[in-house]
N, C-alpha and C positions, 0 to 999 in steps of 0.2 A: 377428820380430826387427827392430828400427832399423835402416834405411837410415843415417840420421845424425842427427846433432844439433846444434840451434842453440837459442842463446842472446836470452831477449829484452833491448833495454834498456829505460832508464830513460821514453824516449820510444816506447814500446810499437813499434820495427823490430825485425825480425831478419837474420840474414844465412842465404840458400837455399846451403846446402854443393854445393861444384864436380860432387859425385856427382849430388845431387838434379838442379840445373842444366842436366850435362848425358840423364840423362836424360829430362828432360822439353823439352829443345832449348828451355831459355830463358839469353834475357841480360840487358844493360843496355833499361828499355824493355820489357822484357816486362810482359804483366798478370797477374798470376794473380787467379784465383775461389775462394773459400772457400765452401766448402757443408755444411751440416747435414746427415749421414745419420746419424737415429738417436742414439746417445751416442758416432758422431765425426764428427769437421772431416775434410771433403776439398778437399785443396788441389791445384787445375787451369791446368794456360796458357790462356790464354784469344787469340782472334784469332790462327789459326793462317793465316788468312788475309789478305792487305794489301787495299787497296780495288782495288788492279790485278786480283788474280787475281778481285777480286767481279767488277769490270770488263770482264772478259776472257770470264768465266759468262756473264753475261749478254746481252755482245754479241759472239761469237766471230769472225764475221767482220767486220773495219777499214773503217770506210766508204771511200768510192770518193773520191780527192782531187779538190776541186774548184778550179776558179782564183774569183780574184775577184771577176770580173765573172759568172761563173755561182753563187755566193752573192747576188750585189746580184740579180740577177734572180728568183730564189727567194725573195727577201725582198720585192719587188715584188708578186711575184703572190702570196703571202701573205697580204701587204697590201690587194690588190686584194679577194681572195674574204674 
């Protein structure tokens, strides 16, 4: 049975009904993916993640604050070697 139904137009959009929406936790700005399985289209949110949370994956702990002048020095012997 249908979830819902939309309409396309004349310039081939549609509008994702409030129900679809919110079940798949999208809004203004979201992406979705359209995928071929078989004889149907599946239609997915896409980037459930922002580049923070990639951010955050990747390097979970905050480097250590440095002042200025212990940057210029690090960029010095960088320099050096």
């Amino acid at each position: 049975m249908a979830i819902a139904h939309s309409k396309l137009t004349a310039q081939g959009q549609i509008s994702v009904p409030a129900e679809v929406r919110r079940k798949l936790g999208i809004g203004p700005g979201s992406i979705l993916e359209w995928d071929e399985d078989g004889e149907k289209i599946v239609v997915r949110r896409v980037g459930r993640y922002t580049s923070e949370d990639v951010h955050r994956a990747l390097f979970p702990t905050p480097p250590t604050p440095r002042t200025l002048a212990e940057m210029k020095e690090g960029v010095r012997r960088y320099m050096k070697a």
